[in-house]
N, C-alpha and C positions, 0 to 999 in steps of 0.2 A: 299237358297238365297232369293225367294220368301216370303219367312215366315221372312226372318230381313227384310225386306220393301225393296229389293235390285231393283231398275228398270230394267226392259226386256234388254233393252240393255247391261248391265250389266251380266246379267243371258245367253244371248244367245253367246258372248262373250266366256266368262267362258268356256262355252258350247261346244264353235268352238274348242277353245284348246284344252280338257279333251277328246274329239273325235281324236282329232292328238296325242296324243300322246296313246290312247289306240290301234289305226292304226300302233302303232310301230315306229313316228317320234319320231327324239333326241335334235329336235330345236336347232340342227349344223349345220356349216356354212363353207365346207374346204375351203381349202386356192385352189384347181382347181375348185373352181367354181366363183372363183373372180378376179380380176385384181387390179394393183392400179389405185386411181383416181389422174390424172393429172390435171394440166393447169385448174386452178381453176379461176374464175374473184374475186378480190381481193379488200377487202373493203375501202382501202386507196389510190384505183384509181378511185374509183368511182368522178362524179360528182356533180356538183350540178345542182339540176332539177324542172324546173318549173312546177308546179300542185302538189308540195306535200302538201302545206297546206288543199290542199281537203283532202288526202290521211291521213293525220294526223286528220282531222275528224271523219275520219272513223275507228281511229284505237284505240285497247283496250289492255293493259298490264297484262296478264294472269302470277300469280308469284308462282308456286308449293309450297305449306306452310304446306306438310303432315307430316313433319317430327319435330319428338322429340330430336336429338341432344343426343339417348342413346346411342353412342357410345363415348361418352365423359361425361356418370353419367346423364344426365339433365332429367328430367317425366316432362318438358312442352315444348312448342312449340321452336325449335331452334333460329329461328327467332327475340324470345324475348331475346335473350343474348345480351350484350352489347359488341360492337363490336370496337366504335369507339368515343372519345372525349362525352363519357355519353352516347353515341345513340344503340339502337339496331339494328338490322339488319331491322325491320320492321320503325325505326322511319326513316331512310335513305330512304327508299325506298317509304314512303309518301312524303319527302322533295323532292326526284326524282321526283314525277308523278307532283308534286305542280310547279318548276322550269319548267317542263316542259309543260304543261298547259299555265304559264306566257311567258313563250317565244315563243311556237306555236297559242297562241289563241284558241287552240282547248281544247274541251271537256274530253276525253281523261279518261275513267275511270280506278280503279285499281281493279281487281278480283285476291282473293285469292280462290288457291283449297285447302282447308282444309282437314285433317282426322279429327275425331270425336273425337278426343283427342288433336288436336291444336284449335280447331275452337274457342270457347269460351275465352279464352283468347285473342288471336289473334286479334279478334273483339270486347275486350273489352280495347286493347290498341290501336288502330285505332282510339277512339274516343275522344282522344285524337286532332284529326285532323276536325271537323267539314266542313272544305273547302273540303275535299276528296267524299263527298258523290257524286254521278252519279244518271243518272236516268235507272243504272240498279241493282240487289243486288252486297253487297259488296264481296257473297264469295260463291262459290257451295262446297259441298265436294264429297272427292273419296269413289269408292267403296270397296268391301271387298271380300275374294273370302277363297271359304275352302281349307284348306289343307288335299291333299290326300293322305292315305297309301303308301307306297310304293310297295309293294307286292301285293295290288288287287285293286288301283287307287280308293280305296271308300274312303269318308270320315273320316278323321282322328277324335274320339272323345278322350278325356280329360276333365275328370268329374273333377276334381279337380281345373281347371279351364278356362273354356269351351272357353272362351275371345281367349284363346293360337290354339282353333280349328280354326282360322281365321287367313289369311295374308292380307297383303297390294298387289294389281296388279301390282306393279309398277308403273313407270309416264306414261306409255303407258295407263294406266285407263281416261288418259286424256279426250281422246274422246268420249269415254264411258258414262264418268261422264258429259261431256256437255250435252250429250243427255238425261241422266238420270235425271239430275235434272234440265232440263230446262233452264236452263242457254244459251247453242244454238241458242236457237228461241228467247230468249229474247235480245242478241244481235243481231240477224237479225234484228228482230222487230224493234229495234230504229237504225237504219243504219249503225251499225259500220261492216265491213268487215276483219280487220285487226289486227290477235292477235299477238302480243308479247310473247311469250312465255321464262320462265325463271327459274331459282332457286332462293329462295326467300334470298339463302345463298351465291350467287353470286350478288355482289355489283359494279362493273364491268361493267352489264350485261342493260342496259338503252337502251332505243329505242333509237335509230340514224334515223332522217330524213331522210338521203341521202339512208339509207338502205331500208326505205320502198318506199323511191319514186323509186327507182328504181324497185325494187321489182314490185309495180303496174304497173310499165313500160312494167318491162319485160312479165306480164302475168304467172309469173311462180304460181303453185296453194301453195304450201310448199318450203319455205328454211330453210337451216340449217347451223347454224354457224361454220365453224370450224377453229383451230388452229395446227400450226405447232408444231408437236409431240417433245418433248424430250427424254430422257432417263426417267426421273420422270412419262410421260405420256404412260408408256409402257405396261401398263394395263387396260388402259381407251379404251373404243369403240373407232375403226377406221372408216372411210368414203373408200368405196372402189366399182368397179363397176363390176358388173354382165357380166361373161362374155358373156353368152347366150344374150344379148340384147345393154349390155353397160349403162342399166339401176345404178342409183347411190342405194349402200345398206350401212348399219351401221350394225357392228359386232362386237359383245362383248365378252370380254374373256368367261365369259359361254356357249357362242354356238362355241365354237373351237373347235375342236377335239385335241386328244392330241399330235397325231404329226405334228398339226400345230403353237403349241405355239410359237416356235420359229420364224416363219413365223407372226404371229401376233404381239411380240413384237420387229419386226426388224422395227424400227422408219425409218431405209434411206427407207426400202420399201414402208410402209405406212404410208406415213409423213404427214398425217393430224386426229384430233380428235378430235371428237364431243364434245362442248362444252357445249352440253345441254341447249343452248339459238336457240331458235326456230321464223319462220315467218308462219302464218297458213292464207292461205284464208278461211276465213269462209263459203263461201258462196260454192266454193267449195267440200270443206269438208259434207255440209250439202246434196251439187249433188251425192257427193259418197256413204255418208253413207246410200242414198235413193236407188243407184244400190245397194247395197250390204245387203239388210236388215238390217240396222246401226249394221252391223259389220266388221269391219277393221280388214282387213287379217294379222294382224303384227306376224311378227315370234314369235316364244313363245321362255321363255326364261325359262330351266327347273333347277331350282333350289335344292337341296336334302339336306335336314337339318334333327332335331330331331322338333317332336309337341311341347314341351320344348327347346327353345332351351338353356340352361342351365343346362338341365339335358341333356345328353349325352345317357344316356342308355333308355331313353323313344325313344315313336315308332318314326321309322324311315319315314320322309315324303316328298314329294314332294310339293312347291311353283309356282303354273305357273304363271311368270310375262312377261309380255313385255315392250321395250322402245318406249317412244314416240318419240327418234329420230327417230326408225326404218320403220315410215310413210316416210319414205324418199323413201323409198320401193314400196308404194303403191300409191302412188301421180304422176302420169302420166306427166311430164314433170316437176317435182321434181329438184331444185337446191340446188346446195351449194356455200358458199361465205368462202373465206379464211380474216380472221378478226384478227387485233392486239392481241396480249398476255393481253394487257391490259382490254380488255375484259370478260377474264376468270380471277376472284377473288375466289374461293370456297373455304371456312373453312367447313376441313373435321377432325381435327384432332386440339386438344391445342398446335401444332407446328404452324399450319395455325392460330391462333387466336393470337400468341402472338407476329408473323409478322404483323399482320392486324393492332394490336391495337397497335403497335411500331409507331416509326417517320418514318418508310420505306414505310408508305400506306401513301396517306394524299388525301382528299378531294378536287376532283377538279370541273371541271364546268359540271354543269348539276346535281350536289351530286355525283356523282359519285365516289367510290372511285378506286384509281391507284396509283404504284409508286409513291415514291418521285421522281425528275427529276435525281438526283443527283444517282439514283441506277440504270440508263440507262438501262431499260429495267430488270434487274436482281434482281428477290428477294432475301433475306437474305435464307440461307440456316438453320431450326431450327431442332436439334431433342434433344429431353428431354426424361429426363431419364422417362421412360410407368412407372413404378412403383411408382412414385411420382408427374407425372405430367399427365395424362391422362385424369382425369376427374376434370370437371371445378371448383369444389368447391375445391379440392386441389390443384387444379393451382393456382388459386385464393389466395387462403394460399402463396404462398410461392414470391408472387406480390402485396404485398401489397399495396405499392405506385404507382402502376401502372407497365407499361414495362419499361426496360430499352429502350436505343436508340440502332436502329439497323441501321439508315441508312447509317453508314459507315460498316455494320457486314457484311463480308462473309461469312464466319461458326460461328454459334456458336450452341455447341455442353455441354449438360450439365446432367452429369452422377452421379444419387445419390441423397441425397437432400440436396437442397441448396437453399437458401429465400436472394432474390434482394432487397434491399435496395430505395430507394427513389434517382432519377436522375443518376443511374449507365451508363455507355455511353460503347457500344462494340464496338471495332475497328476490321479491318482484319476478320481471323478467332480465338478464341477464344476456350476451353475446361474448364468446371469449373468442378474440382471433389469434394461433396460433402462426407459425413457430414460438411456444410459451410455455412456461413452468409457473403452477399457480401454489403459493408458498405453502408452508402448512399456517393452519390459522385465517387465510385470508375469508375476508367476509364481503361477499359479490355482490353488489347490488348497481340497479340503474340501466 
């Protein structure tokens, strides 16, 4: 890690886990050593509170931008995909910070954490925006961590191409990576205290006033957003609390044990889910990471793949990643706020992309984008046929005019391939079986 330029923080990190899990830990979490968390305070009873315009001063929108979007075909930054009325995910999220700047008066910078593989693009569509520059950099990137054997926890090699001997930390490299590249101290240095923290593919996902003035109020050092679970969120990290202390933790289906899945995915039990939208005091965070050697205790999350992973019968290895929700853990008086559905936007999947970029999303105040009014709360439910629709440049194919209208869609459900037409409108729920051509015009319903 030293020899790829990886900073100490970074390295000692690494370090901390590949010791825990050589000590025989399985970075599991049962279900008897937790409880659920209750009686949450609740973002749509909050007030409105005098002194946040300080408080919006001080504060900076940190947007996770490591990702490539290859699980829907893309080799460049996700972010750059076009998401909405022409726009990509990154051009919404400059029109965010801009709207918001004009309405608070504040300064208010945008920090991307890049990988080494979004970063240059990333920031060369930014520039685009000339009003967006701050007087800190535009963007740090994350670090990078080997992957180990599985059988004697050494470093995985792969001569044939050696790039594969390396993972991503997860977004738990967060912290890591402020330290590492300096990014920390240079937002102390010019006063801001207050990061936003976000997915850069959550559009949703915008700083609220009323959440950081309080926040400042309350003195809490880290909050964490979360949402009430579904049946769809039954795999997504829950918020749940310790029972040894009553302290708040996040747990992910990979630190479950196996006969707690059930127990993890019972939504009435643990009916809230980290949205992966984050509040971080900085200054704090900087007090901890000085007890701690700048390294943050986060559970490790043990991953087991192939160093390929496309080849299946190459070596079998180990990923240790953490979440950066799971400083929710480490943060000594650590909150959570329970926050609108409308909050959470994430395209994970060309089912999420082809709701987003429908008439059932639309752009509202602050750029933000959220339901249409008219879908009260309820998105369009999509699933597309994986063999035809999965990755974006064949999606694209068979959308040529764009989406149809979803925002009267309940289901729609479309199996085979089949190519939409220009102003096709879906009613109700909906099933298209292809080999089909759905005209322009057509109006789907039943």
């Amino acid at each position: 890690m030293r020899a790829e330029g990886l900073g100490d923080a970074a390295v000692q990190t690494f370090a901390h886990h590949l010791r825990k899990l050589r000590e025989g830990e399985t970075g599991t979490l049962p279900e008897s050593e937790i409880e659920p968390a209750r009686d949450l305070p609740d973002a749509d009873e909050l007030p409105e509170r005098d002194g946040s315009v300080d408080a919006m001063s001080q504060a900076v929108v940190i947007k996770l931008n490591g990702g490539l979007g290859t699980g829907m075909g893309m080799t460049r930054a996700k972010s750059l995909l076009e998401v909405k009325d022409g726009r990509s995910f990154l051009d919404l999220i400059a029109e965010q910070i801009l709207d918001l700047r004009e309405r608070s008066g504040a300064r208010i910078p945008l920090v991307l954490m890049n990988s080494f593989a979004t970063r240059d693009d990333s920031l060369a569509a930014l520039e685009r925006y000339p009003d967006l520059s701050a007087d800190v950099p535009p963007d740090f990137v994350q670090n990078k961590v080997p992957k180990v054997r599985e059988d004697d926890l050494e470093p995985a090699e792969w001569p044939d191409d050696p790039s594969l001997e390396w993972a991503p930390p997860g977004h738990g490299d967060l912290y890591a990576a402020l330290v590492t590249s300096g990014m920390l101290d240079a937002l102390l240095e010019r006063g801001y205290r207050w990061a936003f923290v976000s997915n850069s593919d959550n559009l949703g996902a915008v700083l609220e006033p009323r959440i950081l003035a309080w926040l400042a109020e309350s003195g809490a050092p880290f909050l964490m957003e979360v949402a009430d679970r579904t049946p769809s969120d039954r795999k997504g990290g829950h918020l749940a609390r310790r029972r040894s202390d009553g302290g708040l933790v996040l747990r992910e289906i990979a630190q479950t044990p196996d006969e707690d899945v059930d127990a993890f995915q019972d939504v009435e039990r643990h009916r809230y889910f980290n949205t992966n939208t984050l509040w971080v005091d900085l200054e704090a965070l900087h007090r901890l990471l000085g007890e701690t050697g700048g390294v943050l205790d986060l559970p490790m999350i043990v991953n087991r793949k192939t160093v390929d992973p496309a080849d299946k019968s190459s070596t079998p290895v180990i990923q240790l990643e953490t979440a950066m929700g799971a400083a929710i853990g480490v943060f000594e008086g650590a909150a959570a706020l329970r926050v609108p559905r409308s909050r959470f936007v994430p395209v994970k999947t060309t089912n999420d992309l082809l709701s987003l970029r429908s008439d059932a999303y639309v752009v509202g105040e602050g750029r933000a984008v959220h339901l249409a009014p008219e879908r009260q709360g309820v998105p369009p439910f999509v699933d597309l046929d994986g063999d035809h629709y999965k990755l974006v440049d064949d999606f694209d194919r068979r959308f040529p005019a764009g989406p149809p209208s979803l925002v009267g869609c309940d289901a729609l459900r479309v199996e085979g391939d089949v190519r939409f037409g220009r102003d096709v409108v879906v009613r109700g729920e909906v099933t298209v079986h292809g080999p089909a051509s759905v005209p322009d015009g057509a109006v789907l319903e039943g």
